[in-house]
PDB file of the backbone (N, CA, C, O) and the ligand in Angstrom, with CONECT records:
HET     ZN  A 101       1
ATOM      1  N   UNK A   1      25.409  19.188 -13.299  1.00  0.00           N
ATOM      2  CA  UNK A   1      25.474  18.570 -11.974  1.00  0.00           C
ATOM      3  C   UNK A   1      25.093  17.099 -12.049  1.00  0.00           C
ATOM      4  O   UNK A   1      24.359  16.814 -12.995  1.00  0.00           O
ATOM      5  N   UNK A   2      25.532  15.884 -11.047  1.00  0.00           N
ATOM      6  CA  UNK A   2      25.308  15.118 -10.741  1.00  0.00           C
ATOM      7  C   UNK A   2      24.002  14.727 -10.377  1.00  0.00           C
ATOM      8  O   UNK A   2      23.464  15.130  -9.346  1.00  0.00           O
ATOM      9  N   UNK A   3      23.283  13.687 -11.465  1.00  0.00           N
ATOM     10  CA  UNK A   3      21.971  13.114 -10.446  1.00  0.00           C
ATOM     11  C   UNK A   3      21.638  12.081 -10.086  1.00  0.00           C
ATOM     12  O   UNK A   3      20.538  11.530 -10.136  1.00  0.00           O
ATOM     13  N   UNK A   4      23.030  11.615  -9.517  1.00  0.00           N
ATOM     14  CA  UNK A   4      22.793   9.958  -8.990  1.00  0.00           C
ATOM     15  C   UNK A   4      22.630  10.259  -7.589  1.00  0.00           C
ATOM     16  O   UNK A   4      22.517   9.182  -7.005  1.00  0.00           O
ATOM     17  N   UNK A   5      22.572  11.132  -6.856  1.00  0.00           N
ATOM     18  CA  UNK A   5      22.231  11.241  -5.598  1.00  0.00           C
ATOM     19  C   UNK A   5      21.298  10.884  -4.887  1.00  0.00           C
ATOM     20  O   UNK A   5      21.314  10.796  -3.660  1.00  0.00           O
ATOM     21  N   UNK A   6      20.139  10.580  -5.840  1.00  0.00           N
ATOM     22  CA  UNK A   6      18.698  10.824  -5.252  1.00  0.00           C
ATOM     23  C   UNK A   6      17.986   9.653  -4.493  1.00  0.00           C
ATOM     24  O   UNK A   6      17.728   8.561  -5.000  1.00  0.00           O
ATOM     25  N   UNK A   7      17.708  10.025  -3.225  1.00  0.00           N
ATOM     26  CA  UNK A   7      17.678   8.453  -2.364  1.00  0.00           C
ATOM     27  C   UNK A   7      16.052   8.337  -2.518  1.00  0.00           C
ATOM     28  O   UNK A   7      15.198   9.210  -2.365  1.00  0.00           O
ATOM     29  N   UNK A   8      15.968   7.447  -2.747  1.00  0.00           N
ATOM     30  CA  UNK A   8      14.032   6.381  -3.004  1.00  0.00           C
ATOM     31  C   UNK A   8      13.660   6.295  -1.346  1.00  0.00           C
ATOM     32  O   UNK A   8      14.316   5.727  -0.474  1.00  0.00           O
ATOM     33  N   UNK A   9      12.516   6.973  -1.220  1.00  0.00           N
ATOM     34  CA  UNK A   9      11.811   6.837   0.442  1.00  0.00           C
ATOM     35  C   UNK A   9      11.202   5.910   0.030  1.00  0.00           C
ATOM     36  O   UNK A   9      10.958   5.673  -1.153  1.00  0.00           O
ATOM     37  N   UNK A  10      10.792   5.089   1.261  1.00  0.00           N
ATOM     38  CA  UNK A  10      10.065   3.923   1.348  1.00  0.00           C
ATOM     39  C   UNK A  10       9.109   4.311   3.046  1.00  0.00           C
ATOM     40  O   UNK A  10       9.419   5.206   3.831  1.00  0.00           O
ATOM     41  N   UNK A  11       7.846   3.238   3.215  1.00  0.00           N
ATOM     42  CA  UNK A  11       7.386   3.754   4.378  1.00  0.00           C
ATOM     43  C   UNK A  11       7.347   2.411   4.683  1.00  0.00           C
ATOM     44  O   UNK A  11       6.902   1.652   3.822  1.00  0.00           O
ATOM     45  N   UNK A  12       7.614   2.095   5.430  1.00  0.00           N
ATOM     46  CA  UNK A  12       7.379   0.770   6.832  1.00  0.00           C
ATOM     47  C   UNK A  12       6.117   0.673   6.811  1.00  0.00           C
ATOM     48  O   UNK A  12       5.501   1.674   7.176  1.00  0.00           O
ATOM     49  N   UNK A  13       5.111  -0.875   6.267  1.00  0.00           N
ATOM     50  CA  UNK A  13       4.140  -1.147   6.091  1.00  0.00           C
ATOM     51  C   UNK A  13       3.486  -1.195   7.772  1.00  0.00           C
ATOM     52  O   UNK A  13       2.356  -0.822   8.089  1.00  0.00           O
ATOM     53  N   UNK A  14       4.117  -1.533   8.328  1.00  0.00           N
ATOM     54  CA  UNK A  14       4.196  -1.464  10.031  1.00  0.00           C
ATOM     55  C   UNK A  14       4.105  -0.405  11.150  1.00  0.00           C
ATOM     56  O   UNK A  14       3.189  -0.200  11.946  1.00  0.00           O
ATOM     57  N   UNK A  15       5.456   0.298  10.981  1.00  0.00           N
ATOM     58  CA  UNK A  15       5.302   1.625  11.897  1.00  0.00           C
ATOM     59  C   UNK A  15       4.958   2.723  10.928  1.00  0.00           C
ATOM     60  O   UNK A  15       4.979   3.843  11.439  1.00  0.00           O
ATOM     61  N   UNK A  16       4.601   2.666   9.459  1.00  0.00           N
ATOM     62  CA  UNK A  16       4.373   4.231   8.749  1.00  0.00           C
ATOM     63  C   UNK A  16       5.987   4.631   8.867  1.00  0.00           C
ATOM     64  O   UNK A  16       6.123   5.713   8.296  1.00  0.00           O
ATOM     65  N   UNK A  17       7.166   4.195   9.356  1.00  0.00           N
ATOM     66  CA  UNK A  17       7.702   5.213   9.278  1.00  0.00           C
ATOM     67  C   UNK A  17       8.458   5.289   7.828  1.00  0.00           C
ATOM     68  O   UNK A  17       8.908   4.250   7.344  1.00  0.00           O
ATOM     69  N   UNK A  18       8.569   6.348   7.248  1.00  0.00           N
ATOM     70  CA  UNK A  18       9.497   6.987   5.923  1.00  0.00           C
ATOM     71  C   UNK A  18      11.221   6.865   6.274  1.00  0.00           C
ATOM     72  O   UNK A  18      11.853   7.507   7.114  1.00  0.00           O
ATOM     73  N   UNK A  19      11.675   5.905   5.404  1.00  0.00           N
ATOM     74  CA  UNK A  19      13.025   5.851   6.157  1.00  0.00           C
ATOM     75  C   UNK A  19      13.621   5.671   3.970  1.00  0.00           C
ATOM     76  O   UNK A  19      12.882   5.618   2.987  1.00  0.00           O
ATOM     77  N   UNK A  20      15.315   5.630   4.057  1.00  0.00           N
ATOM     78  CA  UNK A  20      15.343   5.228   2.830  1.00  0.00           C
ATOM     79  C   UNK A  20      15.328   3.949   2.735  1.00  0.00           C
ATOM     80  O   UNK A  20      15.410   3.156   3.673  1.00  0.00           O
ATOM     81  N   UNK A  21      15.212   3.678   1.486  1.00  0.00           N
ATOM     82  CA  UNK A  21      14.655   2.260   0.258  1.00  0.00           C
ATOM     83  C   UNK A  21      15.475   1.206   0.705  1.00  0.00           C
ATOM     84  O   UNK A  21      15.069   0.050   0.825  1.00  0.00           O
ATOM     85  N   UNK A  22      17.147   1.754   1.069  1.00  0.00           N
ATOM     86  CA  UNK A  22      17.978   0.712   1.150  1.00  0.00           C
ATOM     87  C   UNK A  22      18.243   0.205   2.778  1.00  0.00           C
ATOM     88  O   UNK A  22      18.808  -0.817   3.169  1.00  0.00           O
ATOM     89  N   UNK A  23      17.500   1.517   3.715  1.00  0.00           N
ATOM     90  CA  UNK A  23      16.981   0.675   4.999  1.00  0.00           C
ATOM     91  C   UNK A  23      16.549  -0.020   5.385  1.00  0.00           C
ATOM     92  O   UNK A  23      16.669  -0.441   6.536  1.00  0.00           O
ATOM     93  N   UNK A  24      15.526  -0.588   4.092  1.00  0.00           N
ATOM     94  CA  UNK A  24      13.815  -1.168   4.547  1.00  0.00           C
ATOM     95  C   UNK A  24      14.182  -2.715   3.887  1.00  0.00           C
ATOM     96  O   UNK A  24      15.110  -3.057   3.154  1.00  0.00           O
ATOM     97  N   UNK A  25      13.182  -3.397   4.400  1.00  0.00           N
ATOM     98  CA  UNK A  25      13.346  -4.771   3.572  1.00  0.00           C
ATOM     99  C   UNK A  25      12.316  -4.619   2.532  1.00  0.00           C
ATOM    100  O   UNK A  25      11.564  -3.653   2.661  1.00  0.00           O
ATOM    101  N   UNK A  26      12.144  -5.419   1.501  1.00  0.00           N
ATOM    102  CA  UNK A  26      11.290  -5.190   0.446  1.00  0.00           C
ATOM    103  C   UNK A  26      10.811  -6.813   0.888  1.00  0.00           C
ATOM    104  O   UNK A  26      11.567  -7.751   1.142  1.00  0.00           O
ATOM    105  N   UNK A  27       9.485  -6.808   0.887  1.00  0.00           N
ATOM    106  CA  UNK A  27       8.650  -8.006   0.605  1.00  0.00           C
ATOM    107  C   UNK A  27       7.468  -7.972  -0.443  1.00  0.00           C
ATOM    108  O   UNK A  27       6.750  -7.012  -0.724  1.00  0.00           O
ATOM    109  N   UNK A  28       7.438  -9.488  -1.045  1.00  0.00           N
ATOM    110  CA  UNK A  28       6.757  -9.432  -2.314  1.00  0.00           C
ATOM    111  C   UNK A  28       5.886 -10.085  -2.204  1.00  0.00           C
ATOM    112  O   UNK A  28       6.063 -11.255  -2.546  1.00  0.00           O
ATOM    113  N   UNK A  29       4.727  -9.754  -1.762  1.00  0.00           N
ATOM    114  CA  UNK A  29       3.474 -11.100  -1.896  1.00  0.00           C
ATOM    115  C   UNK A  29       3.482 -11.888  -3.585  1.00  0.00           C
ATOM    116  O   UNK A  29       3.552 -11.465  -4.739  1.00  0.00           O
ATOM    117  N   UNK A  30       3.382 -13.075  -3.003  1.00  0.00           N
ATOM    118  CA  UNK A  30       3.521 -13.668  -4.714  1.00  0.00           C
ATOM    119  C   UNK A  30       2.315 -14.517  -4.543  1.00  0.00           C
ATOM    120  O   UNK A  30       1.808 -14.158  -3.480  1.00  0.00           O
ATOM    121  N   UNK A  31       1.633 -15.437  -5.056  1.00  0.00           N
ATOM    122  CA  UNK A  31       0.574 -16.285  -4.922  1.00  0.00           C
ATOM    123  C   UNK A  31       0.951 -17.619  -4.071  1.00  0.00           C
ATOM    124  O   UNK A  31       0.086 -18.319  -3.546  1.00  0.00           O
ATOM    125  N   UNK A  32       2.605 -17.937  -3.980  1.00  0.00           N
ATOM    126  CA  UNK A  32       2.542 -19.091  -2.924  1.00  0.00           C
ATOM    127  C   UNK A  32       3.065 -18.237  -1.744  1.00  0.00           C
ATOM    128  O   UNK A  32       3.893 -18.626  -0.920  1.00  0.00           O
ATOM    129  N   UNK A  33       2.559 -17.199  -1.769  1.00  0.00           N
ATOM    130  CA  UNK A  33       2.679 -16.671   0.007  1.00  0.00           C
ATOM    131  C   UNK A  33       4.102 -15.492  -0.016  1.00  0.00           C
ATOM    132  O   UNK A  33       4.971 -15.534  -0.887  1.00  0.00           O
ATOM    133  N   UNK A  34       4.086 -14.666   0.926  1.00  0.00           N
ATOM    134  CA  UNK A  34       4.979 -13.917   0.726  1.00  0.00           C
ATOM    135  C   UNK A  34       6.523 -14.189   1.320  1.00  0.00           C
ATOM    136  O   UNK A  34       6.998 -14.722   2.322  1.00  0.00           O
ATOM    137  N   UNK A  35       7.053 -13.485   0.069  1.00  0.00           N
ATOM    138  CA  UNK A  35       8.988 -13.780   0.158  1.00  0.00           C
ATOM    139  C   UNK A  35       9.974 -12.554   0.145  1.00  0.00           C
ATOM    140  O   UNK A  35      10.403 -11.927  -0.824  1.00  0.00           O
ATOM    141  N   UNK A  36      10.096 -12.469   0.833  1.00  0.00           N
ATOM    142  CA  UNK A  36      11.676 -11.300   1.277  1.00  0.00           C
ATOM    143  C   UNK A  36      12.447 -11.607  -0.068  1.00  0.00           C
ATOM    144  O   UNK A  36      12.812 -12.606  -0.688  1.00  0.00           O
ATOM    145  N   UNK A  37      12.514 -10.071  -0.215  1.00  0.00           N
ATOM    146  CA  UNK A  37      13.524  -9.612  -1.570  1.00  0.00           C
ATOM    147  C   UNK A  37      14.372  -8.650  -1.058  1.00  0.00           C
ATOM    148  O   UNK A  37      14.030  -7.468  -1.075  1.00  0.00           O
ATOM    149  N   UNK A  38      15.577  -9.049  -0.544  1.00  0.00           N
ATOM    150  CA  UNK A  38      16.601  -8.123   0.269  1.00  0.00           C
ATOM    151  C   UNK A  38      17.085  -7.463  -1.278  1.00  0.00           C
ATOM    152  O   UNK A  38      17.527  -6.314  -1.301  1.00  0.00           O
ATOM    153  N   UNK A  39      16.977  -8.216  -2.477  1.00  0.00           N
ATOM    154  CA  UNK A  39      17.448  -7.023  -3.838  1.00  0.00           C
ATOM    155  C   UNK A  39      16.532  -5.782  -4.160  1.00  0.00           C
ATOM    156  O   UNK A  39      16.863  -4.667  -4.562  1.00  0.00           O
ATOM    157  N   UNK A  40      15.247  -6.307  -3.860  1.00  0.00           N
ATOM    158  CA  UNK A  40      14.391  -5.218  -4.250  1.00  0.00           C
ATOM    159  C   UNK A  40      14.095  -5.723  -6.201  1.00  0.00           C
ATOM    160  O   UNK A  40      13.670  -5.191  -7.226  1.00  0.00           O
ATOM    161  N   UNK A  41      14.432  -6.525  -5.930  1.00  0.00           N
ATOM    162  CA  UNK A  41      14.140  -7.018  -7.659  1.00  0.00           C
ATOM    163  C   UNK A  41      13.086  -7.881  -8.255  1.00  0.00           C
ATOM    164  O   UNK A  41      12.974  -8.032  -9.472  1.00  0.00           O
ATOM    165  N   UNK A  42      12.230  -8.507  -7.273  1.00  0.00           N
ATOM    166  CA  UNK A  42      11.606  -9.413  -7.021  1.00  0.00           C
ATOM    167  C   UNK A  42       9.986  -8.326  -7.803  1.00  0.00           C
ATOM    168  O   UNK A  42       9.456  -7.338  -7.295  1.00  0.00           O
ATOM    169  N   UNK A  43       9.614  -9.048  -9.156  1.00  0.00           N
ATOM    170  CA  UNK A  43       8.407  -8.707  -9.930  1.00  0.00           C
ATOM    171  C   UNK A  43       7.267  -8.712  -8.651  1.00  0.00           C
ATOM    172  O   UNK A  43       7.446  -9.564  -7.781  1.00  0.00           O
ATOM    173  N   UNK A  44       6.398  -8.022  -8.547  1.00  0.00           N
ATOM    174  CA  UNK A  44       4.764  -8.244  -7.876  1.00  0.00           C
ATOM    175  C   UNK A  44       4.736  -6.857  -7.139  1.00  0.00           C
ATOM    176  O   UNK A  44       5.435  -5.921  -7.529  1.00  0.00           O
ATOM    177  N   UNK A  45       3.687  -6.744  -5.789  1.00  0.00           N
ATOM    178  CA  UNK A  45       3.018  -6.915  -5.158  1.00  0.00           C
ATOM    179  C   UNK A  45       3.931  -6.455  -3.902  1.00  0.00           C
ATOM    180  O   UNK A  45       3.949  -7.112  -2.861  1.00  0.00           O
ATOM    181  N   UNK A  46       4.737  -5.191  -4.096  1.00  0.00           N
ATOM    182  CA  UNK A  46       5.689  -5.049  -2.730  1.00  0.00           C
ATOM    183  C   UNK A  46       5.385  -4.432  -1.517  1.00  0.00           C
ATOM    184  O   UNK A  46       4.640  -3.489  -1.784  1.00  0.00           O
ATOM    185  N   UNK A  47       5.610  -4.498  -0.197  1.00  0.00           N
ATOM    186  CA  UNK A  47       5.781  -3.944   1.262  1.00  0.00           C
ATOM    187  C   UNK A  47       7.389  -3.956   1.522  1.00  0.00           C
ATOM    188  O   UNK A  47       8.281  -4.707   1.127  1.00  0.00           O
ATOM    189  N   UNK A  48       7.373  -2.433   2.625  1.00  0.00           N
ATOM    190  CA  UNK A  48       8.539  -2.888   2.978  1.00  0.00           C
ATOM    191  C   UNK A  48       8.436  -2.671   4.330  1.00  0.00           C
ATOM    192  O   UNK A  48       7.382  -2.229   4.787  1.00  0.00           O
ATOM    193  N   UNK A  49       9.590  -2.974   5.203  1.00  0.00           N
ATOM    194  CA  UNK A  49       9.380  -3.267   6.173  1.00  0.00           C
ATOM    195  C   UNK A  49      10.966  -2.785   7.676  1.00  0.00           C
ATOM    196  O   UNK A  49      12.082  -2.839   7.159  1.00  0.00           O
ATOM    197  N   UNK A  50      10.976  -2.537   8.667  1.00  0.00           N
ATOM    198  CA  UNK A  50      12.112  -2.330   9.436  1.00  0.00           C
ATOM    199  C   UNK A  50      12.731  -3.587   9.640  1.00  0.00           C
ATOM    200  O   UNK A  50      12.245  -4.539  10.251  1.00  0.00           O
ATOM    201  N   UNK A  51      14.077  -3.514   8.968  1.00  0.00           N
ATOM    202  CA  UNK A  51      14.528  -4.820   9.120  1.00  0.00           C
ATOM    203  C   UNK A  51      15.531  -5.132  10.624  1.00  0.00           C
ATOM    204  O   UNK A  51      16.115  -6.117  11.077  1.00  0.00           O
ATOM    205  N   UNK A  52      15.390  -4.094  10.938  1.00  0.00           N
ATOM    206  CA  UNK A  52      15.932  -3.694  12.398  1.00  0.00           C
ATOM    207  C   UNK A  52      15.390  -3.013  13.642  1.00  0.00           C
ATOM    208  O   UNK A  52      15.986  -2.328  14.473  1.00  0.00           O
ATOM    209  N   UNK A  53      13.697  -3.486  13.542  1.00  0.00           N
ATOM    210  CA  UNK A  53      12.884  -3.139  14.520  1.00  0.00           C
ATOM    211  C   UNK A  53      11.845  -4.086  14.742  1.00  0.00           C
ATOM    212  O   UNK A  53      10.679  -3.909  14.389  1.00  0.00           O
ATOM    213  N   UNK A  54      12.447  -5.486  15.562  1.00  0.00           N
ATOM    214  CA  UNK A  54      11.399  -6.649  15.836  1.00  0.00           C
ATOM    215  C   UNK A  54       9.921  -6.473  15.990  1.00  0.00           C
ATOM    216  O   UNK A  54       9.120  -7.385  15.782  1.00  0.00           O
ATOM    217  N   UNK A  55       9.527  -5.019  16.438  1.00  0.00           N
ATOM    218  CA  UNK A  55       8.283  -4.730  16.655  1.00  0.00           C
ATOM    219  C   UNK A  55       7.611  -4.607  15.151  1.00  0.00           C
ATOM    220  O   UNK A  55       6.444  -4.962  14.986  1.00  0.00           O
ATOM    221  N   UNK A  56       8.441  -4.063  14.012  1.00  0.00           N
ATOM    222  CA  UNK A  56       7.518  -4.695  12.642  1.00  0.00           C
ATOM    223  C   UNK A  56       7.471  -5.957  12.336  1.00  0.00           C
ATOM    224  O   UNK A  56       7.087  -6.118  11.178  1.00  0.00           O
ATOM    225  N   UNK A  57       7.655  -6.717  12.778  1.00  0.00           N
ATOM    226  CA  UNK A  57       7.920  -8.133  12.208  1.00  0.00           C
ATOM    227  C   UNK A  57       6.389  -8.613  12.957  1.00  0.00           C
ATOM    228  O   UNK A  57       6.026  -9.789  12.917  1.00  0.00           O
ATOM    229  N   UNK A  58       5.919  -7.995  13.343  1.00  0.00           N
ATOM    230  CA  UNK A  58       4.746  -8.554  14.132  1.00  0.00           C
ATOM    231  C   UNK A  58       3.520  -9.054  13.111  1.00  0.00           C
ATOM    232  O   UNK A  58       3.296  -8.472  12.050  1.00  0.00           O
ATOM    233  N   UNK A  59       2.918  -9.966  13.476  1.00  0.00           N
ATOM    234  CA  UNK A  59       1.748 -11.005  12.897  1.00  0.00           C
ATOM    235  C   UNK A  59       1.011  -9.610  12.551  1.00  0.00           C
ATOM    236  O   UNK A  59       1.359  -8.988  11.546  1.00  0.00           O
ATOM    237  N   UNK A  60       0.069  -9.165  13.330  1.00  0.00           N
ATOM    238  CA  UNK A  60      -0.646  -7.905  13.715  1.00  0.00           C
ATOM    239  C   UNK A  60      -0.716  -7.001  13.071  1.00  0.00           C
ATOM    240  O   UNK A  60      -1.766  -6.648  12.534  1.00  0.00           O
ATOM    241  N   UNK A  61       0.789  -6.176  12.924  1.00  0.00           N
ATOM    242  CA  UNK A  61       1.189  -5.123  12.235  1.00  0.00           C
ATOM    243  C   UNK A  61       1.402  -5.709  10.401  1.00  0.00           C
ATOM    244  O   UNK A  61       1.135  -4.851   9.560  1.00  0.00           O
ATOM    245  N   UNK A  62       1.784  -6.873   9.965  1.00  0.00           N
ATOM    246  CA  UNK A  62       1.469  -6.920   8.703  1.00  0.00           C
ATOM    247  C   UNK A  62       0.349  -7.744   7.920  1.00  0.00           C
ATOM    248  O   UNK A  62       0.292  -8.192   6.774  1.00  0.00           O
ATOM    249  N   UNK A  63      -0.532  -7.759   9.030  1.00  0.00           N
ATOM    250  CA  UNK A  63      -1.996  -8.482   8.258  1.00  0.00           C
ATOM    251  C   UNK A  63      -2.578  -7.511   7.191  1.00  0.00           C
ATOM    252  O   UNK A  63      -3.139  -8.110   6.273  1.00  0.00           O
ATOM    253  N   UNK A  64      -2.579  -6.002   7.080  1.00  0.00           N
ATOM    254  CA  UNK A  64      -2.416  -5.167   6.383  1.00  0.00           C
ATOM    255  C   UNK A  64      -2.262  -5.242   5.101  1.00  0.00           C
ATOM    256  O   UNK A  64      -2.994  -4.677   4.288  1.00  0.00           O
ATOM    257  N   UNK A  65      -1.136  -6.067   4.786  1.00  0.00           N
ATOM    258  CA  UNK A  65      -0.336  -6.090   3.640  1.00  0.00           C
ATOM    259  C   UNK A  65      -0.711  -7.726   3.342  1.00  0.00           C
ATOM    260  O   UNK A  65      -1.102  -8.033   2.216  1.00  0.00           O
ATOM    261  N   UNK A  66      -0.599  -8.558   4.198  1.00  0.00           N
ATOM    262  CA  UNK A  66      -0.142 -10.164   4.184  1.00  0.00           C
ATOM    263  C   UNK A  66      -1.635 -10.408   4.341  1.00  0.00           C
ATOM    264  O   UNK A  66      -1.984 -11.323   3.595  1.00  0.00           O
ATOM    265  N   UNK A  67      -2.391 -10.027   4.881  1.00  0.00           N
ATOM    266  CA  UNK A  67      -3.693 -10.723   5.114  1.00  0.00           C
ATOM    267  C   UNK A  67      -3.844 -12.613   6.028  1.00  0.00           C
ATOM    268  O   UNK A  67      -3.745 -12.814   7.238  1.00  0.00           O
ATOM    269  N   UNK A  68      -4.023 -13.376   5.244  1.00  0.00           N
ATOM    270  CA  UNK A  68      -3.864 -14.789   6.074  1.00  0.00           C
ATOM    271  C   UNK A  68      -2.694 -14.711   6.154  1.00  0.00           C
ATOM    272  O   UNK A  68      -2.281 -14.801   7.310  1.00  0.00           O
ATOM    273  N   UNK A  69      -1.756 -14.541   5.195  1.00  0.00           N
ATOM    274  CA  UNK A  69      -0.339 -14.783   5.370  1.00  0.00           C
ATOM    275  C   UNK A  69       0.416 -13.958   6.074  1.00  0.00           C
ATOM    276  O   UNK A  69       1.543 -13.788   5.608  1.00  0.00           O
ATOM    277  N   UNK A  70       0.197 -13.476   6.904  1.00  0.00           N
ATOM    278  CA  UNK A  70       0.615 -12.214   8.365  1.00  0.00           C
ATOM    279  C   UNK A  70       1.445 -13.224   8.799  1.00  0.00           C
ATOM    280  O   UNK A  70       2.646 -12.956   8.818  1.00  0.00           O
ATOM    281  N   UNK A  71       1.011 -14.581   9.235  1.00  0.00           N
ATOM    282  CA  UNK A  71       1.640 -15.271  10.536  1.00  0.00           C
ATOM    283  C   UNK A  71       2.978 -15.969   9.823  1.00  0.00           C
ATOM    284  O   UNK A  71       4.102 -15.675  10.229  1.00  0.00           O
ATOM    285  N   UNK A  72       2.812 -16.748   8.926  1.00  0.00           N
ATOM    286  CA  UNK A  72       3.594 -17.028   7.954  1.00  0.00           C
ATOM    287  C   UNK A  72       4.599 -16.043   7.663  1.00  0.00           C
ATOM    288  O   UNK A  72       5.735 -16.507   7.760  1.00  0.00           O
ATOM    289  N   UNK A  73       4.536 -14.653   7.290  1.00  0.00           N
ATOM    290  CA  UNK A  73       5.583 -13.631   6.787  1.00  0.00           C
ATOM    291  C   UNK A  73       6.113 -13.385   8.113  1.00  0.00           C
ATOM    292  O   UNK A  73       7.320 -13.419   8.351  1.00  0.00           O
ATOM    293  N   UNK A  74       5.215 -13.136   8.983  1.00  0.00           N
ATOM    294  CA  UNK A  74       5.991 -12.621  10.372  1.00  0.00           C
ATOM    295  C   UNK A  74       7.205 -13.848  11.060  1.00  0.00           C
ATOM    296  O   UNK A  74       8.174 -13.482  11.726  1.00  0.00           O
ATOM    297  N   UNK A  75       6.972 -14.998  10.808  1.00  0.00           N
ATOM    298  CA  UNK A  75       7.973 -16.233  10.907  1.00  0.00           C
ATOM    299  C   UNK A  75       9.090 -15.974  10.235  1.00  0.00           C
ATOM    300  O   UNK A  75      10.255 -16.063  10.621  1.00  0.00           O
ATOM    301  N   UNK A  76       8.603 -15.605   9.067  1.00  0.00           N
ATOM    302  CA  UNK A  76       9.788 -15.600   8.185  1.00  0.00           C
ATOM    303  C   UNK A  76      10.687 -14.603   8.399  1.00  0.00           C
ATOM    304  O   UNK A  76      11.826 -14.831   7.992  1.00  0.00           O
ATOM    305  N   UNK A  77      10.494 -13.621   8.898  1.00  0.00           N
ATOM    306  CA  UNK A  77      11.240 -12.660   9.564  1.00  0.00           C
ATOM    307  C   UNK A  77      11.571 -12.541  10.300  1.00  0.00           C
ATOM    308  O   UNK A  77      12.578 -11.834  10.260  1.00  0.00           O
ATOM    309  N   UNK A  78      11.175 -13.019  11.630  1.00  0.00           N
ATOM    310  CA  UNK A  78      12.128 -13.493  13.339  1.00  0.00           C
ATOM    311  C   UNK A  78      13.020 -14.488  12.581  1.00  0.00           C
ATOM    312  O   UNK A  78      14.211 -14.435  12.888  1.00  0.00           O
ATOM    313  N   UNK A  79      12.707 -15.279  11.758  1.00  0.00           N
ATOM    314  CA  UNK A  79      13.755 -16.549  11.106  1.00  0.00           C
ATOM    315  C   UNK A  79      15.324 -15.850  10.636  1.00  0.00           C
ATOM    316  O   UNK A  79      16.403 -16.103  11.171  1.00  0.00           O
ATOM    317  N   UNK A  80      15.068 -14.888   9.452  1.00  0.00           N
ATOM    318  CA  UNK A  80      16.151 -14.674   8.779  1.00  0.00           C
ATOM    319  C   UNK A  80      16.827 -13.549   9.537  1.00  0.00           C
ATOM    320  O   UNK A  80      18.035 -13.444   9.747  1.00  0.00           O
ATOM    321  N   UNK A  81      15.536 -12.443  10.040  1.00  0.00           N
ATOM    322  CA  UNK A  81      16.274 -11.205  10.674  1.00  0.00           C
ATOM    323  C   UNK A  81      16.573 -11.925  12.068  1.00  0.00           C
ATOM    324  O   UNK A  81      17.753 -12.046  12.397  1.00  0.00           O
ATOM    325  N   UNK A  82      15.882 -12.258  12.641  1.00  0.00           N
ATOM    326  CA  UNK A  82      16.298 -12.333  14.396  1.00  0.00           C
ATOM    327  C   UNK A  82      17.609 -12.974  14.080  1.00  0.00           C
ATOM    328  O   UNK A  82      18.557 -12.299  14.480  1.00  0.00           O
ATOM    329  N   UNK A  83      18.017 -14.360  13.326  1.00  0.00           N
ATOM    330  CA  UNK A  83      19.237 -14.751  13.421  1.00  0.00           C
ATOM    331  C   UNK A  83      20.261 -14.295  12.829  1.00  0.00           C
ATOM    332  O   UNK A  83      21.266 -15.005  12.800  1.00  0.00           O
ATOM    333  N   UNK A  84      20.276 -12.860  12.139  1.00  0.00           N
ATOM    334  CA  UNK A  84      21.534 -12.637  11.580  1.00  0.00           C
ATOM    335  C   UNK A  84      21.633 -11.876  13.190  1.00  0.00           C
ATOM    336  O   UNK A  84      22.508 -12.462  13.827  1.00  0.00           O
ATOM    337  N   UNK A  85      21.291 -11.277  13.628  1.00  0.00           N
ATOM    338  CA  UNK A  85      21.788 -10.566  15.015  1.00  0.00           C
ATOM    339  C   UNK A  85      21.939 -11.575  16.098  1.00  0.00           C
ATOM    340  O   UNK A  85      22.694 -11.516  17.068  1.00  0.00           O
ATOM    341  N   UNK A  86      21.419 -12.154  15.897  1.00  0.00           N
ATOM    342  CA  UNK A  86      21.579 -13.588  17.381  1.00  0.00           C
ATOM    343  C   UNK A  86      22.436 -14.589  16.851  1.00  0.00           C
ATOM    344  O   UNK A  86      22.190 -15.744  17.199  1.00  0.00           O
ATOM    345  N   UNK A  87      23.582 -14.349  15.927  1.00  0.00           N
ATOM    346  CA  UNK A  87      24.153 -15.179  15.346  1.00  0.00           C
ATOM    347  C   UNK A  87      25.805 -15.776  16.416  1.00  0.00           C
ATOM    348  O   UNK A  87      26.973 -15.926  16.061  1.00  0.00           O
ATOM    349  N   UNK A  88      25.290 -15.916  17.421  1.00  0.00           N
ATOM    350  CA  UNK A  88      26.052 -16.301  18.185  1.00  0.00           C
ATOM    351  C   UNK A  88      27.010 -18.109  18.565  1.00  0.00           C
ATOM    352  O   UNK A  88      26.347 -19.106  18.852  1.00  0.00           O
ATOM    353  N   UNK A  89      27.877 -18.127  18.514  1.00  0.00           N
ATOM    354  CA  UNK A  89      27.992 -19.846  18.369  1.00  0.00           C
ATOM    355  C   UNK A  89      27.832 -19.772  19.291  1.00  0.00           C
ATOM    356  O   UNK A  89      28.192 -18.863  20.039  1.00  0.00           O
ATOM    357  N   UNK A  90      26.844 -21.332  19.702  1.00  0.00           N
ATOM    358  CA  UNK A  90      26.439 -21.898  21.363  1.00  0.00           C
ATOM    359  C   UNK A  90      27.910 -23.209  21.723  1.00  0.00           C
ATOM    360  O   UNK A  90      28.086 -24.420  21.591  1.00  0.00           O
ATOM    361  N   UNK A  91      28.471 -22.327  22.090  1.00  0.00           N
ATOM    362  CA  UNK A  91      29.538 -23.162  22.522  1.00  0.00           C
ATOM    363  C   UNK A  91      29.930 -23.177  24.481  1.00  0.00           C
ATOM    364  O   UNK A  91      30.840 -23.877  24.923  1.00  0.00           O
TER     365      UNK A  91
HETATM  366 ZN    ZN A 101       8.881  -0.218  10.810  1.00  0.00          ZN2+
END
């Protein structure tokens, strides 16, 4: 039988929730502050996160993981996630 099937759970550093690997965003605390690894390839120190539930992106919910750098990571994520969905031309 086939065993490439097998899907990697991941838990949302945020809501706890268990969703799969390729749902979640992977973030990597590195020493100049933490950076989104949409490959999942990124060496260190990983969280992952709902990349489609603004309520994880919260300061709050990843001080946890980010510590000072909560406010900083949480920017960085209304930045890249909020605008691929609000990617609207203002015309
Ligand atoms: Zn979540």
């Amino acid at each position: 039988m086939s065993k490439g099937k097998h899907i990697p759970i991941r838990q949302c550093m945020a809501c706890r929730q268990r969703r799969p690997k390729r749902e979640l965003l992977r973030i990597v605390l590195t020493p100049a502050g933490p950076v989104l690894d949409p490959t999942g390839r990124k060496p260190g120190r990983g969280a992952y996160v709902c990349p489609d539930n603004p309520a994880c992106w919260a300061e709050k919910k990843l001080r946890r993981f980010a510590g000072a750098k909560a406010l900083e990571l949480s920017q960085a994520l209304q930045l890249v996630l909020g605008s691929v969905k609000a990617s609207k031309p203002s015309t």
